[in-house]
C-alpha positions in Angstrom: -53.8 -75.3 -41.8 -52.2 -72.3 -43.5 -52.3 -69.6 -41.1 -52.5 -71.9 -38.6 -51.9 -68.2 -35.9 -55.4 -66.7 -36.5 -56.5 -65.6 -33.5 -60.1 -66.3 -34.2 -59.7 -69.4 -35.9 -57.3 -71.0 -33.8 -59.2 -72.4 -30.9 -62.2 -73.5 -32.6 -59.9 -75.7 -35.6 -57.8 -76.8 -33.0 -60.3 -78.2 -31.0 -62.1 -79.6 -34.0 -58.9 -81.3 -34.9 -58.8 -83.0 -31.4 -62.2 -83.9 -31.0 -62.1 -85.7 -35.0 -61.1 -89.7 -34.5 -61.4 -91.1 -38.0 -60.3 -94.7 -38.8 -56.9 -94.0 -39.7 -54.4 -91.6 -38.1 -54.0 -88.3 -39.7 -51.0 -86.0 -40.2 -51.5 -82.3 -39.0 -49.6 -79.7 -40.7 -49.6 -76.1 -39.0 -48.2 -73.5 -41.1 -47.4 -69.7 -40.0 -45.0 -67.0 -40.9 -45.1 -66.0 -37.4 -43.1 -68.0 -35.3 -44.6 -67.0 -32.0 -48.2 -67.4 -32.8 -47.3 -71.3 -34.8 -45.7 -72.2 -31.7 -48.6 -71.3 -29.0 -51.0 -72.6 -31.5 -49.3 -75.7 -31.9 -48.7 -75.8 -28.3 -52.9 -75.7 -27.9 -53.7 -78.4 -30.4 -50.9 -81.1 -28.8 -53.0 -79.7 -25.3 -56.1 -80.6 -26.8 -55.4 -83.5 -28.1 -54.2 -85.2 -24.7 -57.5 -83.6 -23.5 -59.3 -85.5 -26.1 -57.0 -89.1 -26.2 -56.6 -88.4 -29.9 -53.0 -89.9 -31.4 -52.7 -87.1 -34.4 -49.3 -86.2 -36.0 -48.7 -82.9 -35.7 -45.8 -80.9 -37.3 -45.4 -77.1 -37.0 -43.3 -75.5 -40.1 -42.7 -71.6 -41.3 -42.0 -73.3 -44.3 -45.1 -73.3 -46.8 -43.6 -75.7 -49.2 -42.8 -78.5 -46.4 -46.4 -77.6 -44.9 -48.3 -78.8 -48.2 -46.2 -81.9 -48.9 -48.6 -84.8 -49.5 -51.6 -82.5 -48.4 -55.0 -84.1 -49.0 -57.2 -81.4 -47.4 -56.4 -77.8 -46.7 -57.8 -75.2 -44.2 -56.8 -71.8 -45.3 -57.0 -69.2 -42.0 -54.9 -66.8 -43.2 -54.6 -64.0 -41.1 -52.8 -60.3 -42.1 -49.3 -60.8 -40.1 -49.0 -64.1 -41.8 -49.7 -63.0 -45.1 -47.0 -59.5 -44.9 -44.8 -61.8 -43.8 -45.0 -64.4 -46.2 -44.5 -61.2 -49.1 -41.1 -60.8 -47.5 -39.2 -59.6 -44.0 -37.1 -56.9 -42.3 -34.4 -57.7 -40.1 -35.0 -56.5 -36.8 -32.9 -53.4 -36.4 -30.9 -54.3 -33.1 -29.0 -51.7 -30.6 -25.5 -52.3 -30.5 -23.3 -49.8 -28.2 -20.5 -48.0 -29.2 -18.4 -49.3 -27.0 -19.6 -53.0 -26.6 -18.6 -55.4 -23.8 -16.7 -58.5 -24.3 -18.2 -61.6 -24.8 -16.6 -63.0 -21.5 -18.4 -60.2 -19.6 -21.6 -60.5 -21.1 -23.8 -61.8 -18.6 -27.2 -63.4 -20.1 -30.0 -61.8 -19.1 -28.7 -58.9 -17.5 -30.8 -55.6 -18.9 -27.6 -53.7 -18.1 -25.8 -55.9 -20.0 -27.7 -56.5 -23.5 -26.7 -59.6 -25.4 -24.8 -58.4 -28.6 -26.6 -59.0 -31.8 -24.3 -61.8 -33.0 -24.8 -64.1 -29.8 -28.8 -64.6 -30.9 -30.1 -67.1 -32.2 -31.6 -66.7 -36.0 -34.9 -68.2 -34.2 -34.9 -64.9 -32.1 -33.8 -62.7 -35.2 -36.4 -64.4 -37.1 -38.8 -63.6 -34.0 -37.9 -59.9 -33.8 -38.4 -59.6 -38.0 -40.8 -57.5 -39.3 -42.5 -57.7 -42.6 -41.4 -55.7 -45.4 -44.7 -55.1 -46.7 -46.7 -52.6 -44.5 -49.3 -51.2 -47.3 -52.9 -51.3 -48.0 -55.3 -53.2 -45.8 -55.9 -56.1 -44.2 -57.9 -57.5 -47.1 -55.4 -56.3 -49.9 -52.4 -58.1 -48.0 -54.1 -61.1 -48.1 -55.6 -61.1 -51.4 -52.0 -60.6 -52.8 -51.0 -63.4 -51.5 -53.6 -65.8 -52.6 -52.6 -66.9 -56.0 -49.2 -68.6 -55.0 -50.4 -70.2 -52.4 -53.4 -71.5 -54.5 -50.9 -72.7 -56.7 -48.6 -74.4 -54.0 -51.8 -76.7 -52.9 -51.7 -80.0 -54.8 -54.4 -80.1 -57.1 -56.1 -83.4 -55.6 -56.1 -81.6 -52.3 -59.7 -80.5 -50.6 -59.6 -76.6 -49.8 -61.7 -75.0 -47.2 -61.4 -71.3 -47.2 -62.0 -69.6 -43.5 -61.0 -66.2 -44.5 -62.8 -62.9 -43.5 -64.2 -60.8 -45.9 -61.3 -62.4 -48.6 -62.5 -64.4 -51.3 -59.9 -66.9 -52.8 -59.9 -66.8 -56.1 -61.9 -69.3 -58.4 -61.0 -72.7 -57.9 -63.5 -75.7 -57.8 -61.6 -77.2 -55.4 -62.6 -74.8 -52.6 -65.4 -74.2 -49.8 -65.5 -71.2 -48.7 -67.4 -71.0 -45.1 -68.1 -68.4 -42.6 -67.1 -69.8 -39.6 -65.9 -69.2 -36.6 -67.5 -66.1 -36.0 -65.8 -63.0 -35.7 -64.0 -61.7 -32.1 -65.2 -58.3 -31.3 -62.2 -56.0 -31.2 -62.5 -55.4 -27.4 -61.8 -59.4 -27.1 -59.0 -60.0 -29.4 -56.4 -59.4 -27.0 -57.4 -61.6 -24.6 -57.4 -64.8 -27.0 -53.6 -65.5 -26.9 -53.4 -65.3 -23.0 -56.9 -67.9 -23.2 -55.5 -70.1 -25.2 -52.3 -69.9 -22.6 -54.5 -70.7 -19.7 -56.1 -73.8 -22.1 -52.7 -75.2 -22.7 -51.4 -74.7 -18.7 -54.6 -76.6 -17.5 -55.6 -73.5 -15.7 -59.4 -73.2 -18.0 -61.0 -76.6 -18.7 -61.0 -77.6 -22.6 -63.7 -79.8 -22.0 -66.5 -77.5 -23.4 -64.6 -76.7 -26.3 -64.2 -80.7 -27.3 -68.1 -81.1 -26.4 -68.9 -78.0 -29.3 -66.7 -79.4 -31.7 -68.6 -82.4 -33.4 -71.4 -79.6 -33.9 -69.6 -77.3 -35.8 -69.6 -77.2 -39.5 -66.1 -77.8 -40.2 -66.5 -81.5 -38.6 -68.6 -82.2 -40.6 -66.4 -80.6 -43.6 -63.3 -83.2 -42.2 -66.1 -86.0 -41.7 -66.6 -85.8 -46.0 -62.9 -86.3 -46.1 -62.1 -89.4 -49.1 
C-alpha cells in the first residue's frame, strides 16, 4: 500500500486487509513518507487483524524501494503530504538558546528545560521534517510524483489506483477505482483520533470487518493470481 497514511483510504483498506483469508499467508507492505501517519495506520491494521483472527505479515517502511520488493499487487493511496515528502525534506528548524544548559542538567521533559537538538533522535528529526516542495496543488504534487513510482513497481505486479481526482499515467497494468468515498472536509479531522479509538478498543471494529467482503476492493484482492 503506497500511501498507506491517507486518511480516507486508511480504515476501509485496512479493514479489507483483515477481513481477506486467502489460502496462503500474505505479506503486507505499508509505505508512507510520513512517519506518524505509517505508524497509526499500521497500528490499525495489526488491531484489525486480531479483531478478525487473520495471521498477515505486516511490515511498515518510509522506504519505497524496500516497500515494493517482491510485490505482486499494489494499492496506490497516495495522499498530498506523502507525495511532497517523497520529492524531498527540510530539516526541522530547531530553537537552540544562546546560552544552552549542560547535558547533565538537562532534565527530559521539562518545558523549561528543552532537550538540545543533538540529544533527538533522527526518528524525531525525521518527524519534525517538512517537505521541501510546498507548490501547486494537491493534484500537481501528486501527479509529479507518479512516474517514478510507476516505474519502481515490478512489472508483473497488479496495480490498483485509489487516487482522487489523479489519474496514473497509462499503464495496462493498472485499475483505477473510485473507492472509498470521499470524507467531507468537516470530518477529516476526526479520522485519526477514530481510528485511535479503533486501535484502543474503545469503538467496536466489528462493523467495519462485516462491510469489508462487500466492498469492491475484496473483490479486486479475491482476482489476485
Amino acid at each position: 500500500m503506497i500511501g498507506a497514511g491517507n486518511m480516507r483510504c486508511a480504515p476501509g483498506v485496512m479493514s479489507v486487509l483483515a477481513a481477506w483469508k486467502p489460502d496462503d499467508l500474505v505479506e503486507v507492505h505499508l509505505f508512507d513518507a510520513n512517519e506518524e501517519r505509517l505508524d497509526l495506520v499500521d497500528r490499525f491494521l495489526r488491531a484489525a487483524m486480531e479483531r478478525a483472527d487473520t495471521e498477515h505479515t505486516v511490515k511498515a517502511t518510509t522506504d519505497l524501494e524496500e516497500a515494493l520488493e517482491r510485490a505482486s499487487d499494489v494499492v496506490i493511496t497516495l495522499h498530498e503530504d506523502c507525495a511532497r515528502r517523497m520529492q524531498g525534506m527540510t530539516p526541522p528548524r530547531l530553537y537552540v538558546p544562546e546560552d544552552p544548559t549542560t547535558l547533565e542538567d538537562q532534565v527530559r521533559g521539562d518545558p523549561n528545560k528543552p532537550t538540545h537538538p543533538d540529544r533527538l533522535s533522527q526518528l524525531t528529526h525525521t518527524i519534525l521534517s517538512l517537505p521541501s516542495e510546498q507548490k501547486g496543488t494537491r493534484e500537481e504534487a501528486i501527479a509529479a510524483v507518479l512516474p517514478s513510482l510507476m516505474s519502481a513497481i515490478p512489472d508483473s505486479a497488479r496495480v490498483l489506483s485509489l487516487l482522487r481526482n489523479v489519474p496514473v499515467p497509462s499503464d495496462p497494468r493498472v485499475l483505477e477505482l473510485a473507492w472509498p468515498d470521499e470524507v467531507p472536509d468537516q470530518q477529516r479531522p476526526i479520522v485519526p483520533h477514530q481510528i485511535l479509538r479503533w486501535i484502543d478498543g474503545e469503538s467496536s471494529l466489528q462493523y467495519l470487518l462485516d462491510a469489508a467482503p462487500f466492498s469492491p476492493f475484496f473483490h479486486w484482492l479475491g482476482q489476485a493470481g
